[in-house]
PATI-276247 format. One line per 8 residues: number of its first residue (from 1); their letters; for each residue x, y, z of N, C-alpha, C. Coordinates in steps of 0.02 Angstrom, whole numbers. Layout:
NUM = a = X/Y/Z/X/Y/Z/X/Y/Z  ...
This chain:
1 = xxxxxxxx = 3685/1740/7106/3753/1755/7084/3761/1829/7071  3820/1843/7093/3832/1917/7079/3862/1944/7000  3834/2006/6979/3859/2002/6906/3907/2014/6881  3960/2020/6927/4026/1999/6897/4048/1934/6892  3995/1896/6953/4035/1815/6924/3995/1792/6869  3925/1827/6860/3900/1818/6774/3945/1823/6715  3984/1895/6741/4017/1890/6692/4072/1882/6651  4098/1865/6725/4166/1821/6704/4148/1745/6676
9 = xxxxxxxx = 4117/1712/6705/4093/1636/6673/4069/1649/6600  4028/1707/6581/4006/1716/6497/4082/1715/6472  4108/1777/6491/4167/1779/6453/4213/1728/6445  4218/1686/6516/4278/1609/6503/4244/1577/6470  4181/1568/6450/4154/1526/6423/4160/1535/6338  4161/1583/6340/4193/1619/6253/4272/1592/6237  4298/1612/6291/4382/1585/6300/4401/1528/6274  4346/1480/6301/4348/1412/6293/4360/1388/6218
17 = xxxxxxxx = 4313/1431/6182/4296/1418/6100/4337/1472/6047  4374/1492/6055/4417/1552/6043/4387/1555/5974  4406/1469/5921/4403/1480/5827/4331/1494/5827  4273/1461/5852/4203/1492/5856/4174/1538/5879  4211/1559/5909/4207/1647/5941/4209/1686/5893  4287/1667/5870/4320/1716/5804/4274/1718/5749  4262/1656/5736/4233/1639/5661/4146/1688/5666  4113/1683/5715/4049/1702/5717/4054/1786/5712
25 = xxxxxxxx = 4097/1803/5776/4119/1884/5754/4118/1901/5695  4171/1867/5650/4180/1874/5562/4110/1908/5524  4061/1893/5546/4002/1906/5492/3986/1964/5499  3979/1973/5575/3965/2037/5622/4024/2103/5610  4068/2079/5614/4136/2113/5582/4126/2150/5525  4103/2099/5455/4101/2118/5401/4047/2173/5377  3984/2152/5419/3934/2183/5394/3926/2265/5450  3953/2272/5500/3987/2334/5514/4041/2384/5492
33 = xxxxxxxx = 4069/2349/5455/4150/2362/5420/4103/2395/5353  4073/2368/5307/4035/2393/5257/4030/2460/5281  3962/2447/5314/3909/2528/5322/3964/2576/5348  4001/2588/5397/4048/2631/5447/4096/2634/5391  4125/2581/5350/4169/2597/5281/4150/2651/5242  4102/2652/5222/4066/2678/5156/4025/2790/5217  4013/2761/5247/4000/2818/5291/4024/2865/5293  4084/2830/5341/4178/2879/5349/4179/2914/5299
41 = xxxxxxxx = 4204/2886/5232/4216/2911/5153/4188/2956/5146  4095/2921/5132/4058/2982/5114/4059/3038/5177  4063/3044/5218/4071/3095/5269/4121/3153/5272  4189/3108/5264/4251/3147/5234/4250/3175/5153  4212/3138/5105/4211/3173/5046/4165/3241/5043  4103/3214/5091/4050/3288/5098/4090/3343/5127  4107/3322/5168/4155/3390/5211/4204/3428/5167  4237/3381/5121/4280/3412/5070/4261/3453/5030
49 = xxxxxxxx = 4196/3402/4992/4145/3451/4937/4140/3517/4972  4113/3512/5043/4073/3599/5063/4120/3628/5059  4166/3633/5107/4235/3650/5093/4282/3675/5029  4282/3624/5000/4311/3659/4939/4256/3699/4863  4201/3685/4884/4162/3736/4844/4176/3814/4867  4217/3836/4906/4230/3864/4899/4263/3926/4852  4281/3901/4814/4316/3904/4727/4262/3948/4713  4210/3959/4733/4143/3974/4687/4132/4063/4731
57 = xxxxxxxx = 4168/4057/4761/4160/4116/4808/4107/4151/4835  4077/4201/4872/4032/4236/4895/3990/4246/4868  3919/4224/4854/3854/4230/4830/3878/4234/4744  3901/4190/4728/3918/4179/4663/3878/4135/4622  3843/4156/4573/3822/4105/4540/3841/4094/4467  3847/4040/4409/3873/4027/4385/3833/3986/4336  3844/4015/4262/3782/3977/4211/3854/3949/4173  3811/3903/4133/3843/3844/4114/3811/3834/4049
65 = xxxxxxxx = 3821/3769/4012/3783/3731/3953/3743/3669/4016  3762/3618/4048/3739/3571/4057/3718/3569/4148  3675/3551/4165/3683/3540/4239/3743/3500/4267  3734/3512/4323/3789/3464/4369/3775/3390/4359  3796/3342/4348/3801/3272/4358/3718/3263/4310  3723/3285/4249/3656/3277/4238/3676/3202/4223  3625/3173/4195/3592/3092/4190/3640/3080/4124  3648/3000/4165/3689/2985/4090/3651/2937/4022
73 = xxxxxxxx = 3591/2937/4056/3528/2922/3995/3536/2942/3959  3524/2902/3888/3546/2937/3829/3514/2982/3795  3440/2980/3812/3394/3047/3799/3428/3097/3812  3419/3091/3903/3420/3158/3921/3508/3202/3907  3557/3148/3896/3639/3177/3876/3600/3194/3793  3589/3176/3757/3587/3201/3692/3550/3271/3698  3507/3274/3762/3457/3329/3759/3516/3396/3766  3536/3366/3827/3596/3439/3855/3645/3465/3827
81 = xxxxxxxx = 3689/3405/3797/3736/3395/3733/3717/3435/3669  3658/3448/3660/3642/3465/3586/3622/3534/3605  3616/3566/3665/3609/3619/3645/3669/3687/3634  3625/3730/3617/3695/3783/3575/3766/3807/3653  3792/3797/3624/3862/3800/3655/3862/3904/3677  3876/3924/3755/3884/3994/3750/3951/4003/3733  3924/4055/3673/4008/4069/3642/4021/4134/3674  4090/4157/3660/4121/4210/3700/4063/4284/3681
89 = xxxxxxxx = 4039/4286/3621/3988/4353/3604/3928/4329/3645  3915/4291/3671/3855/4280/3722/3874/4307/3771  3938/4269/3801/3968/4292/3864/3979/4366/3876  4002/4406/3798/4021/4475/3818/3941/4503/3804  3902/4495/3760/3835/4548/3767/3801/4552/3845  3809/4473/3882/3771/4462/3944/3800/4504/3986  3879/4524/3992/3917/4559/4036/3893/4633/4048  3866/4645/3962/3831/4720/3927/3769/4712/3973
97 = xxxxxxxx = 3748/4687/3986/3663/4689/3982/3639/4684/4086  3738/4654/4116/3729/4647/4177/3763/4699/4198  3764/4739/4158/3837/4797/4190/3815/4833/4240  3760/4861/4245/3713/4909/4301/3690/4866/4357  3703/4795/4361/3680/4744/4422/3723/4712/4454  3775/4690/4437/3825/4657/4451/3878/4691/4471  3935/4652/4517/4008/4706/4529/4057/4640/4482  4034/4592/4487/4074/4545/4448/4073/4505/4412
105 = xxxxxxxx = 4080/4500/4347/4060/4448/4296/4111/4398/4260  4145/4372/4283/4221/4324/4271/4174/4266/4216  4227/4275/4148/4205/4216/4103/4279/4199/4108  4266/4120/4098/4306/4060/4081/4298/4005/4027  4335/4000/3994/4354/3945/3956/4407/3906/3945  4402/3836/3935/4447/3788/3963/4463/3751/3931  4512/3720/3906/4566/3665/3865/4513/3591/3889  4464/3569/3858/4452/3508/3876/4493/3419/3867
113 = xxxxxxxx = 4539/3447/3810/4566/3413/3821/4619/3350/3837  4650/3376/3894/4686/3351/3943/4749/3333/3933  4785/3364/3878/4851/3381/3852/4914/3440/3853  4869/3493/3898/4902/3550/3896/4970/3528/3930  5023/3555/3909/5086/3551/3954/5123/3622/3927  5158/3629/3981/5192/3662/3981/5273/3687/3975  5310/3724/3931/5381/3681/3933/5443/3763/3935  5467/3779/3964/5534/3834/3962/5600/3828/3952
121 = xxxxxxxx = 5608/3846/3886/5680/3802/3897/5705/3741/3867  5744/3704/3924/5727/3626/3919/5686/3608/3977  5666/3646/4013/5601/3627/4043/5555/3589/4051  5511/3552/4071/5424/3546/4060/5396/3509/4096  5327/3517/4094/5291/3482/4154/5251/3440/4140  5204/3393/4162/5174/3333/4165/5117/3372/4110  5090/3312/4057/5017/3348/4037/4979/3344/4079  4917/3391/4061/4858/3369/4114/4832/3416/4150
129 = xxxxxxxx = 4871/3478/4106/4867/3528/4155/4791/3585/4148  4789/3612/4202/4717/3647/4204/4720/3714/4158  4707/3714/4083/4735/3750/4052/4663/3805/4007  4665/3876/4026/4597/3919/4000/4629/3978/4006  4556/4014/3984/4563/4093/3959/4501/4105/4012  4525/4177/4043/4464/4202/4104/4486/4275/4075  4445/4322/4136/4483/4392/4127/4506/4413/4219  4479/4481/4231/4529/4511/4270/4478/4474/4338
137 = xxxxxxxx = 4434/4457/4328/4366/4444/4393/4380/4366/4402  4452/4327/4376/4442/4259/4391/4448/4257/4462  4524/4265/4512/4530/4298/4546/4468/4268/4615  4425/4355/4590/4364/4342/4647/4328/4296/4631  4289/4252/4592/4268/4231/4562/4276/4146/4595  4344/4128/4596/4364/4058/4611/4417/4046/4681  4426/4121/4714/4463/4134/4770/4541/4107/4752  4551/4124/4698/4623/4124/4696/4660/4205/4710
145 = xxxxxxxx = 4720/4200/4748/4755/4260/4749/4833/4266/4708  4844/4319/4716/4923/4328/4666/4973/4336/4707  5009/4275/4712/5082/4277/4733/5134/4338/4710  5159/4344/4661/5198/4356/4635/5163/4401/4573  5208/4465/4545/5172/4473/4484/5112/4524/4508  5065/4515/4446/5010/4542/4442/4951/4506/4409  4889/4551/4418/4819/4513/4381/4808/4547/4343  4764/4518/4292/4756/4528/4217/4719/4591/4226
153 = xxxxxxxx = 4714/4623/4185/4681/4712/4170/4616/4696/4125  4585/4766/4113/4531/4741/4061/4565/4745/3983  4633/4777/3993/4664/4797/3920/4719/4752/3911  4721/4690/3936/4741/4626/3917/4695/4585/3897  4637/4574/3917/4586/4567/3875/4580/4601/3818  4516/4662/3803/4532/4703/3764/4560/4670/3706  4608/4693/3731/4696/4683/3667/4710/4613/3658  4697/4558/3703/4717/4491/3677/4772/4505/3683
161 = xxxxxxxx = 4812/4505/3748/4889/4527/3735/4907/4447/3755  4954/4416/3712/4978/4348/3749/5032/4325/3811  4993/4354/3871/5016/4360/3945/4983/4290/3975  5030/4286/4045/4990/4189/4060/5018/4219/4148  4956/4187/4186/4978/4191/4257/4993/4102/4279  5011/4084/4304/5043/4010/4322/5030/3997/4398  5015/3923/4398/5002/3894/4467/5074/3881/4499  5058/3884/4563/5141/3870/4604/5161/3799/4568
169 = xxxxxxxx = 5123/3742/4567/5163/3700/4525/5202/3696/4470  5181/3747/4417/5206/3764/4366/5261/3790/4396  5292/3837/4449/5335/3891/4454/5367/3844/4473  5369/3793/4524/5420/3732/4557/5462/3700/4508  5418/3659/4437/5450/3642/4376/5458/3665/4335  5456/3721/4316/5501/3767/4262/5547/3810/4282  5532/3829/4341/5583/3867/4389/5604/3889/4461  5647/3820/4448/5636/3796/4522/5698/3849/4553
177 = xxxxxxxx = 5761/3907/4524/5777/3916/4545/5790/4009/4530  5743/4018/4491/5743/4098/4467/5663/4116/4440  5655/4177/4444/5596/4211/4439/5562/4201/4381  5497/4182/4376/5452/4193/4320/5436/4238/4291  5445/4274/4329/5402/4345/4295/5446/4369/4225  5413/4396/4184/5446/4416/4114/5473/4358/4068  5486/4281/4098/5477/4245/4035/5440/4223/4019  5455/4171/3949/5414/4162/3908/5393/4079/3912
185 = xxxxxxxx = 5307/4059/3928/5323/3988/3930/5290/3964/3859  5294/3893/3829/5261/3870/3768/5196/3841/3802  5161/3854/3766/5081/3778/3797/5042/3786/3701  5057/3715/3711/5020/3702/3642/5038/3729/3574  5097/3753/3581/5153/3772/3510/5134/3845/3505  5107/3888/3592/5087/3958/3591/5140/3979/3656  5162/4026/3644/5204/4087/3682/5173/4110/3708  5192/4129/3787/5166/4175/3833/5195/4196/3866
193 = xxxxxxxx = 5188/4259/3881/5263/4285/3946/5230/4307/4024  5239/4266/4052/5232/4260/4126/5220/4348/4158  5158/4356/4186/5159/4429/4218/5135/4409/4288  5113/4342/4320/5110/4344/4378/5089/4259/4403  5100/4235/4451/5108/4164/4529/5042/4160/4534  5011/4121/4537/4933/4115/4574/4983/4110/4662  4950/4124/4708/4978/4079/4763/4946/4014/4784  4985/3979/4813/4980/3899/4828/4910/3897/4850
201 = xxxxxxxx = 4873/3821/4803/4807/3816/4824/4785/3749/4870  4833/3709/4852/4829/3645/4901/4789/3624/4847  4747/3553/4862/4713/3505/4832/4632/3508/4874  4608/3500/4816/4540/3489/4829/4494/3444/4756  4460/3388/4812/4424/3328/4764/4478/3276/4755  4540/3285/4760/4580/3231/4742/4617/3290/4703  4623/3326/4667/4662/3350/4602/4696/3434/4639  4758/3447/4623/4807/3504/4630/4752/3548/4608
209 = xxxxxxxx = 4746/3604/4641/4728/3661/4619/4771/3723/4596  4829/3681/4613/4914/3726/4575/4940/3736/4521  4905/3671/4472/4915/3646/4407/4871/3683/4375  4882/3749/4364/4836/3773/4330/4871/3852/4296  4850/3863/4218/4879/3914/4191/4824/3946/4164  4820/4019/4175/4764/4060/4119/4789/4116/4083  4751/4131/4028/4792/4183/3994/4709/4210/3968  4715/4272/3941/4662/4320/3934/4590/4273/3888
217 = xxxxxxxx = 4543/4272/3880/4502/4234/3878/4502/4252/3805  4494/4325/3779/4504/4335/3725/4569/4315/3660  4629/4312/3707/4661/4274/3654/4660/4189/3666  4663/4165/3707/4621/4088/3709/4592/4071/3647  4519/4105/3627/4489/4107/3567/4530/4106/3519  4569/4153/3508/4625/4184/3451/4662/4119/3439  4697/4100/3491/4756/4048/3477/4716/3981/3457  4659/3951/3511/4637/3892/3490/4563/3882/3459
225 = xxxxxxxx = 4526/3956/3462/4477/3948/3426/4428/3930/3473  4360/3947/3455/4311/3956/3499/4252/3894/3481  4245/3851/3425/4196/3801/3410/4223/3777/3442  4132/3734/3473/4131/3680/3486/4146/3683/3576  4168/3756/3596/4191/3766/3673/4146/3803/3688  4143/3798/3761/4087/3831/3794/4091/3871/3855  4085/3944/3831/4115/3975/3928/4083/3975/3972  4105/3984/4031/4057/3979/4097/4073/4033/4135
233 = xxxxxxxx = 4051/4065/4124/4022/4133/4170/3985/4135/4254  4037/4153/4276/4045/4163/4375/3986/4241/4368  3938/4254/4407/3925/4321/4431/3916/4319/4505  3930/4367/4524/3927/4387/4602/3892/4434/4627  3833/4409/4640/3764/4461/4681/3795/4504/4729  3784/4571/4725/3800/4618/4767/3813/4601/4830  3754/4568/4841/3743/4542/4916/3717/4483/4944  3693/4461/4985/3671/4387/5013/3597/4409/4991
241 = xxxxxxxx = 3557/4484/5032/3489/4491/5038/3465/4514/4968  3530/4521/4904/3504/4538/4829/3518/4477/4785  3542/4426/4836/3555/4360/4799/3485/4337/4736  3427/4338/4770/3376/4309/4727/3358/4360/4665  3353/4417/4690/3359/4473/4633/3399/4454/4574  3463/4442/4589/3521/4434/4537/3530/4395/4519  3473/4330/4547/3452/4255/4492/3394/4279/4433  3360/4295/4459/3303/4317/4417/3341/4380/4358
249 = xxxxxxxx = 3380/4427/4364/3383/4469/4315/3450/4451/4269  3490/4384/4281/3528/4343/4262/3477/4309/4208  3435/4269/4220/3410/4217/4190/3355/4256/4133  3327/4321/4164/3299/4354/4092/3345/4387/4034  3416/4402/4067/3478/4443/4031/3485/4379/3980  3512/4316/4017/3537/4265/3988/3458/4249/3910  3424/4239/3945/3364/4227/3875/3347/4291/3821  3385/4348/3830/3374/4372/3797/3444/4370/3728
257 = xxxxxxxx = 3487/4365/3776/3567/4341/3734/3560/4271/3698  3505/4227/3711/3498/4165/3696/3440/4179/3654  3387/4241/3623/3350/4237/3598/3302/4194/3606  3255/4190/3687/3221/4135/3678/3148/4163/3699  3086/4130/3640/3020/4156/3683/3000/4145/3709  2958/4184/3736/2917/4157/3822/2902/4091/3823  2887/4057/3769/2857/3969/3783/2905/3936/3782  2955/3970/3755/3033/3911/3773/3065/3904/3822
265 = xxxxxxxx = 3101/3850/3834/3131/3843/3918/3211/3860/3877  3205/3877/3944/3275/3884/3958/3340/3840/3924  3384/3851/3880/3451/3813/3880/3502/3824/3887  3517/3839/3941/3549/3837/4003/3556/3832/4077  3591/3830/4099/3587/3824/4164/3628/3858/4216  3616/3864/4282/3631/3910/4327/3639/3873/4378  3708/3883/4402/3765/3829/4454/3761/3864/4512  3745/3844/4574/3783/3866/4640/3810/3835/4688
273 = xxxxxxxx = 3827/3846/4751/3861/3803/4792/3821/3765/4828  3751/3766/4808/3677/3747/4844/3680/3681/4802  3683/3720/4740/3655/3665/4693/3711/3590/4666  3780/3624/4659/3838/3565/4657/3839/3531/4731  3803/3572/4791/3816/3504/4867/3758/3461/4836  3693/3479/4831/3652/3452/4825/3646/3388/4761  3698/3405/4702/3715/3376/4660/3774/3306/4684  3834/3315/4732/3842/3262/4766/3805/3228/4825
281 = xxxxxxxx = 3764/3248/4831/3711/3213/4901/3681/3176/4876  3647/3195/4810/3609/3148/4786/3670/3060/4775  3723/3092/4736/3734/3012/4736/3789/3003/4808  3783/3027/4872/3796/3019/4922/3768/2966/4947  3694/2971/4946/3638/2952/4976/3639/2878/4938  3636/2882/4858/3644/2828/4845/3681/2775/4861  3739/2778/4869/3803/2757/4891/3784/2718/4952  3749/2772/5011/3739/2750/5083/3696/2714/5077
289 = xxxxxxxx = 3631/2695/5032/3588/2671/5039/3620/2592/5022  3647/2583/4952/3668/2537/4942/3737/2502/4986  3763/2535/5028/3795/2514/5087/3740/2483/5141  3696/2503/5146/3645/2486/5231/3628/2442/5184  3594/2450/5130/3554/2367/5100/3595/2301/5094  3676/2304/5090/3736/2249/5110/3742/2241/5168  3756/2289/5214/3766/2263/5282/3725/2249/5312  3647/2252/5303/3593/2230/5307/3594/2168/5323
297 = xxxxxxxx = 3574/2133/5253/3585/2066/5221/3658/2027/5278  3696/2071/5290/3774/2033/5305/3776/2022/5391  3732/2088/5418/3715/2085/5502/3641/2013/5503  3621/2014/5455/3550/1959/5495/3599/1898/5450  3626/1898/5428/3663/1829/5435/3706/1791/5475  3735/1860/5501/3781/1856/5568/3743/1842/5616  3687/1892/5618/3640/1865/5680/3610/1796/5673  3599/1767/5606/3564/1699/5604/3633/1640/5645
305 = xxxxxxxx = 3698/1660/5630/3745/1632/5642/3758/1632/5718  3739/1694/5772/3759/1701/5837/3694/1652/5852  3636/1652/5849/3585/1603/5867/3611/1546/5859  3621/1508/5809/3664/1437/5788/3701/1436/5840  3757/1466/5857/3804/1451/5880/3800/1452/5969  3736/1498/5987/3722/1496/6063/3666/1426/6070  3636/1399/5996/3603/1345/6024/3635/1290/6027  3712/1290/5989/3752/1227/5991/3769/1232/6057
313 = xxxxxxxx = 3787/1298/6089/3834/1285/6147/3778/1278/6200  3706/1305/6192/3656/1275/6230/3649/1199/6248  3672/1156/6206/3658/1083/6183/3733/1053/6218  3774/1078/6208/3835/1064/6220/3861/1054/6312  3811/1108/6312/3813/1113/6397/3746/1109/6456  3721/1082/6426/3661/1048/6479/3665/1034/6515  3718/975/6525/3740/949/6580/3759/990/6646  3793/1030/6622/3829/1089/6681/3782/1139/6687
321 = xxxxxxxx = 3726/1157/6644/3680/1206/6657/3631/1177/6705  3624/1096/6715/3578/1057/6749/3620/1049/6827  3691/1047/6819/3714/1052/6895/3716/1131/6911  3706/1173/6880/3715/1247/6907/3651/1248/6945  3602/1218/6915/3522/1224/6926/3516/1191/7002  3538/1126/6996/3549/1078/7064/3566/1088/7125  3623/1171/7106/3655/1174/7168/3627/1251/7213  3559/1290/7152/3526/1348/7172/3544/1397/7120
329 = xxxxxxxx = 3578/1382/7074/3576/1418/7029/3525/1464/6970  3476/1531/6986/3430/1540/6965/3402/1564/6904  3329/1564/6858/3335/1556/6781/3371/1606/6766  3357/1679/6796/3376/1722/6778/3447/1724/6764  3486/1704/6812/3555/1701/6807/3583/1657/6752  3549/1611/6747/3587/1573/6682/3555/1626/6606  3504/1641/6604/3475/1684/6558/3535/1735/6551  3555/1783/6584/3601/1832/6586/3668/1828/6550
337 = xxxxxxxx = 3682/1759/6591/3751/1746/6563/3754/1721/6485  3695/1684/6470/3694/1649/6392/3689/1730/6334  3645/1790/6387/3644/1830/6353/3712/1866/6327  3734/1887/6386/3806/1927/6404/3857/1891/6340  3839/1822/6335/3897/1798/6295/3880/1813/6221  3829/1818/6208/3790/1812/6141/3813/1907/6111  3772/1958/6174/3794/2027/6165/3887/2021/6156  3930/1981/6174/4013/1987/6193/4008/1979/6131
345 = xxxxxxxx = 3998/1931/6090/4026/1916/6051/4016/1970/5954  3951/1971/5979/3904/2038/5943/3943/2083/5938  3962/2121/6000/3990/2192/6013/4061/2180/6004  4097/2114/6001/4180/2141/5999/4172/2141/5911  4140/2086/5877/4133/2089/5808/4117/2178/5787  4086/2190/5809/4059/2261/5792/4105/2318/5798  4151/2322/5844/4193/2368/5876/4264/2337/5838  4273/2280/5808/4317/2278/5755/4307/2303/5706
353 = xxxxxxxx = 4221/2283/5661/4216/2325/5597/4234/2390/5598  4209/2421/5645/4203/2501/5697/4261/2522/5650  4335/2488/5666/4394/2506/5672/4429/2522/5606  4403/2449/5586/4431/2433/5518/4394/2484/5456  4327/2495/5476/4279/2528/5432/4316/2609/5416  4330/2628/5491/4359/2709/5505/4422/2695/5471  4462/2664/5468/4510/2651/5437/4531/2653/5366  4478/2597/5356/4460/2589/5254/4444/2647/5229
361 = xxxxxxxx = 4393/2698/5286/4357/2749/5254/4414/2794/5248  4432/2801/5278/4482/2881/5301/4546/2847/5253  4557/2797/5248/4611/2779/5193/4596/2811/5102  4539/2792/5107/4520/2832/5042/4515/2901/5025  4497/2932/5109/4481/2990/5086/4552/3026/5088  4605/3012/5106/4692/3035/5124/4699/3018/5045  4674/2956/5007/4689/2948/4932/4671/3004/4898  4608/3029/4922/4555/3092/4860/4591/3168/4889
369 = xxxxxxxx = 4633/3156/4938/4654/3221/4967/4593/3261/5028  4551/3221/5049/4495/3249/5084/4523/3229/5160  4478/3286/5204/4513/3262/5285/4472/3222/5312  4536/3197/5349/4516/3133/5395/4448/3145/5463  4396/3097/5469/4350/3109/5505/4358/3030/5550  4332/3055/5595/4285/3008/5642/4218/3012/5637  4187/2958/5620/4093/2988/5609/4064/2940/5671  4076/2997/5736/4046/2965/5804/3969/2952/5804
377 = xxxxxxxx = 3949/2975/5774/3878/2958/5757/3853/2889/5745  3907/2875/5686/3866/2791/5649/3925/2748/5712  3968/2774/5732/4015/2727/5769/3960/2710/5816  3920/2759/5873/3884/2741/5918/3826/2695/5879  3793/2706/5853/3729/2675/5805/3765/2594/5788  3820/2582/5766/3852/2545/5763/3848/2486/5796  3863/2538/5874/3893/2505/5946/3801/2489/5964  3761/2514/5963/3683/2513/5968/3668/2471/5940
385 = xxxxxxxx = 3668/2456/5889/3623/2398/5819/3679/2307/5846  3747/2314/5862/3778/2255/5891/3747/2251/5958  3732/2287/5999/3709/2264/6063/3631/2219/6044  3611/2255/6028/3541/2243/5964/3530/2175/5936  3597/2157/5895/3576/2090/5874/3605/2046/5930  3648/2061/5962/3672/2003/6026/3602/1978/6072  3573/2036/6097/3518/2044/6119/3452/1977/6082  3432/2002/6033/3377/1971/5973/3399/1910/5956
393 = xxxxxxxx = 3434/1909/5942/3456/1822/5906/3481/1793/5971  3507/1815/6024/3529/1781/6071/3478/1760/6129  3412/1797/6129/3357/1776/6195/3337/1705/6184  3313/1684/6117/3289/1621/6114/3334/1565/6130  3411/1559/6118/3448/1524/6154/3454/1527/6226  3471/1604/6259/3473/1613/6326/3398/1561/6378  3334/1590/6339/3284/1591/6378/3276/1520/6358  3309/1471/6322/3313/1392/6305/3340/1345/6377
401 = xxxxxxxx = 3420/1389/6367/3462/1359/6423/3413/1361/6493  3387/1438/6503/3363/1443/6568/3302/1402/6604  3265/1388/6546/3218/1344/6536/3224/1264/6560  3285/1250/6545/3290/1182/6550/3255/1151/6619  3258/1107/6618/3241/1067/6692/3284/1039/6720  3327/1055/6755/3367/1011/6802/3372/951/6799  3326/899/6835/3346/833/6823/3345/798/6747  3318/829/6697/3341/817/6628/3393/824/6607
409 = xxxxx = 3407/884/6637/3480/884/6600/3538/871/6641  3523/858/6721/3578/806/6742/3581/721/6712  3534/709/6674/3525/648/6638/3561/650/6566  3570/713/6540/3591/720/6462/3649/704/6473  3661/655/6411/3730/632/6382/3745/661/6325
């Protein structure tokens, strides 16, 4: 037989059973739909992360109180938690001590929380807003630029003058139809008079990067007080090839502002764009792993199910496999076709999850604000591992049918 009439007879023969076709796909469906679900996402969220770490700008590194995503064990949070908070006289002696190494030292401190609003007028905007004190190096520091207006000086610092630059969101709802510049907005029962626009940042992670107001870091302190807050200090290595230099004379500056002796470790820590990817990979990985260990479990059940269902229809059709045999019909050829049907049914299940998976995934990631991917990679691997189980669970039925003996099974009733 030629293999197109193989494979038209596999396929009518699927035709025949349409709800057991459907139903067996289902498992195969599901347990592709998982892994290619969870993939997509994480694929489109990684791309976002690299992407939008950008914020962190050019060979920037960045000390902190706590690592990235440290452990939420209660040891080790009480460990990180408890240690001394960098207050703004840390931040300014370190600035002292980096002045001859550095071109940029941007401190920040930030409203934790999650009430700031903003109001002009009869004005005002949603709480929630991204609300701190930086100085004139935020800017380079987080790759924001100035629309409108101007950027902060060192003698707005300095002076603690109460000046506020504003995210385009802010400028849309307080003034949606005249200029910011020179008034005055309220945040937190404090006055500030507008000297300059961040320009539009778009979204990144899921959250506006527009929603955001700063005013001199030094009066920040002044108005809401400095316990209990902790700044985070951006520096920017001269260069890529003085990058390691300017970790090392960071981290002895920093222990000396921290008073610590040689046998003591470190309390603090030092952020980069190395270290926050590497900080979502880790629970990337987790994520993916615990995706393959479900669809795992969900493909060899499917596959236990395509076996079942090619040995019912093995049993079902003896009879006609015993006149195919009768009339010169050879093993191989019946082998082929039992296969072909077993791989059909494998691979359309699979190339549905395929669909639905890219779908689910990229639906979430349009939710978090991240771009849409195709991850041709696991799609093919996908399309590979369904040929795979059609293949495996399907020979022992195929090589059953082919097996048979003719005049036996022109005898089966």
């Amino acid at each position: 037989m030629k293999i197109s009439e193989i494979l038209r007879m596999a396929l009518g023969s699927l035709g025949a059973n349409k709800l057991r076709s459907s139903l067996t796909m289902l498992g195969i469906t599901i347990g592709v739909f998982s892994v290619i679900g969870v993939m997509t996402a994480v694929t489109a969220l990684r791309d976002s992360v690299e992407s939008g770490l950008s914020f962190l700008g050019s060979n920037i590194i960045q000390i902190g109180k706590t690592p990235v995503g440290f452990s939420s064990d209660g040891s080790n949070r009480r460990r990180f938690e408890n240690r001394r908070d960098i207050t703004l006289a840390d931040a300014q002696r370190l600035v002292q001590l980096l002045e001859s190494h550095t071109e940029v030292v941007c401190l920040k401190l930030f409203n934790r929380d999650g009430i700031a609003q903003a109001t002009y007028e009869n004005r005002k905007t949603t709480p929630g807003l991204t609300f701190g004190g930086t100085d004139e190096y935020f800017l380079i520091a987080n790759q924001y630029s100035i629309a409108t207006g101007r950027n902060f000086t060192k003698a707005d610092t300095d002076l603690a003058r109460p000046v506020i630059i504003i995210g385009q969101s802010i400028v849309s709802k307080l003034f949606p139809s005249e200029n910011p510049l020179g008034k005055s907005v309220k945040i937190l029962g404090k006055t500030y008079q507008v000297i300059g626009t961040f320009a539009e940042r778009g979204s990144s992670f899921g959250r506006s990067q527009d929603d955001v107001l700063m005013i001199p870091i030094t009066r920040f302190v002044i108005d809401f007080g400095g316990a209990r807050r902790t700044v985070n200090i951006a520096i920017q290595a001269p260069s890529q090839e003085r990058y390691n230099e300017t970790v090392d004379k960071i981290i002895t500056a920093m222990r000396i502002v921290r008073g610590l002796r040689p046998e003591q470790d470190n309390d603090f820590e030092l952020l980069s764009n190395d270290s926050l990817i590497s900080a979502f990979a880790k629970v990337a990985d987790a994520i993916s792993a615990g995706a393959f260990v479900i669809s795992g479990i969900a493909l060899l059940a499917a596959g236990v199910g395509i076996m079942n269902i090619m040995l019912v229809s093995v049993t079902e059709r003896t009879k006609e496999i015993g006149i195919r045999k009768a009339i010169g019909a050879r093993k191989v050829s019946i082998l082929t076709q039992f296969l072909i049907e077993s791989v059909a049914i494998s691979l359309a299940g699979g190339l549905v999850g395929i669909l639905l998976g890219v779908g689910a995934g990229n639906g979430l990631a349009i939710m978090l604000k991240a771009a849409v991917v195709f991850p041709w990679g696991w799609a093919a691997a996908g399309v590979v591992v369904c040929c795979g189980i059609g293949v495996g669970f399907g020979f022992y039925p195929a090589w059953k049918a082919a097996s048979l003996d003719p005049i036996e099974a022109l005898r089966y009733e």
